[in-house]
C-alpha positions as CSV (number, residue, x, y, z in Angstrom):
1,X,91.7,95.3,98.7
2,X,94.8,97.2,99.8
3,X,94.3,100.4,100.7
4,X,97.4,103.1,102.3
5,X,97.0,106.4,103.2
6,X,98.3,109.1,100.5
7,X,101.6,109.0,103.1
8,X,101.4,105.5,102.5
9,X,100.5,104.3,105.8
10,X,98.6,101.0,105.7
11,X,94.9,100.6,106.3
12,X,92.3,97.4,107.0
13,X,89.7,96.7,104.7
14,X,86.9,94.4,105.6
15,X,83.9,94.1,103.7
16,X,82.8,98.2,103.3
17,X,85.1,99.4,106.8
18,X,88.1,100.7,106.7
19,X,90.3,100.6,109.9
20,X,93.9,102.0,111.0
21,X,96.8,100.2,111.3
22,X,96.5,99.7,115.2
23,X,92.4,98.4,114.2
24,X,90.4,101.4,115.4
25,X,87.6,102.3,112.7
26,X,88.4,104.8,110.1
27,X,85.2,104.7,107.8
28,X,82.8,103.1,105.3
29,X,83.6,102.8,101.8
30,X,80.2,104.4,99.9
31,X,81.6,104.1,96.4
32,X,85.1,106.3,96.0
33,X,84.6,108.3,99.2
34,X,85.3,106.9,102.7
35,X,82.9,108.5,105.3
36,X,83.9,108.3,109.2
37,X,81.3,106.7,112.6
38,X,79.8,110.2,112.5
39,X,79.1,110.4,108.5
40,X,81.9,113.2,107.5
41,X,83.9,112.4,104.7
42,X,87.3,111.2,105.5
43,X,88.6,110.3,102.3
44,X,88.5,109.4,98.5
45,X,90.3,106.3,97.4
46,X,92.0,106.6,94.2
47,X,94.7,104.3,93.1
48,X,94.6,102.4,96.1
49,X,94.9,105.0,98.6
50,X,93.1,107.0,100.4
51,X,93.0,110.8,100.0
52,X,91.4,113.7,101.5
53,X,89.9,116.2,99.2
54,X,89.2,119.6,100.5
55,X,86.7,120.0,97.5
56,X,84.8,116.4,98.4
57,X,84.8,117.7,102.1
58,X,80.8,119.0,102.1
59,X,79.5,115.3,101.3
60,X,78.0,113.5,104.2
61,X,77.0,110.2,104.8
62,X,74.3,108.3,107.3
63,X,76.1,108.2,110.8
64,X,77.2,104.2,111.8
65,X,78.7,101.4,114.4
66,X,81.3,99.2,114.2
67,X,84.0,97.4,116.4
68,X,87.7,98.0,116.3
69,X,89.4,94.9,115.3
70,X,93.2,93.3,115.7
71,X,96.0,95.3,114.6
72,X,98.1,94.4,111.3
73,X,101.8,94.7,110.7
74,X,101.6,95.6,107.5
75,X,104.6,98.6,107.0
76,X,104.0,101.6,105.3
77,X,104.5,102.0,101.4
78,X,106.4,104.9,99.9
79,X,103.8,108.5,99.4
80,X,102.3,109.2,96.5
81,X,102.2,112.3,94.3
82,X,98.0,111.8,94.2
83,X,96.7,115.2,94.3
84,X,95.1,116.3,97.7
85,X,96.1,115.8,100.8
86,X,96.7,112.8,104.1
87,X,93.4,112.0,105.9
88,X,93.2,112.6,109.4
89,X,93.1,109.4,110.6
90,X,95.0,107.6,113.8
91,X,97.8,105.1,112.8
């Protein structure tokens, strides 16, 4: 799956974790919404990019582990016009 940022900044998808550009771990994909390590939401992916949605904000999920991996090159796609705003995420 490709996934970007709202901005359009590019993110790693393995299996159900979602990592930056530079491969420190974002999240877990738990159906729409991303949820960060410490089980906040981060995100909800819609149209292949990942959005942060002060209304979705309240949802929690199960706290979790993972390694950062390799960075990827990938370069940044142009924003998009999805309602809500970037994630707060590291590139």
């Amino acid at each position: 799956m490709a996934l970007h940022t709202k901005n359009g900044r590019p993110l790693q998808v393995v299996g159900d974790k979602v990592y930056s550009r530079s491969g420190q771990i974002v999240g877990r994909i738990r159906g729409e919404k991303t949820y960060g390590p410490d089980g906040r939401y981060i995100g909800t992916i819609t149209n292949g990019r990942l959005v942060y949605r002060s209304t979705h904000s309240a949802s929690m999920s199960s706290p979790f582990s993972a390694a950062n991996r390799l960075g990827s090159a990938r370069a940044n796609r142009v924003g998009s016009a999805l309602w809500g705003d970037e994630p707060d995420i590291p590139d």
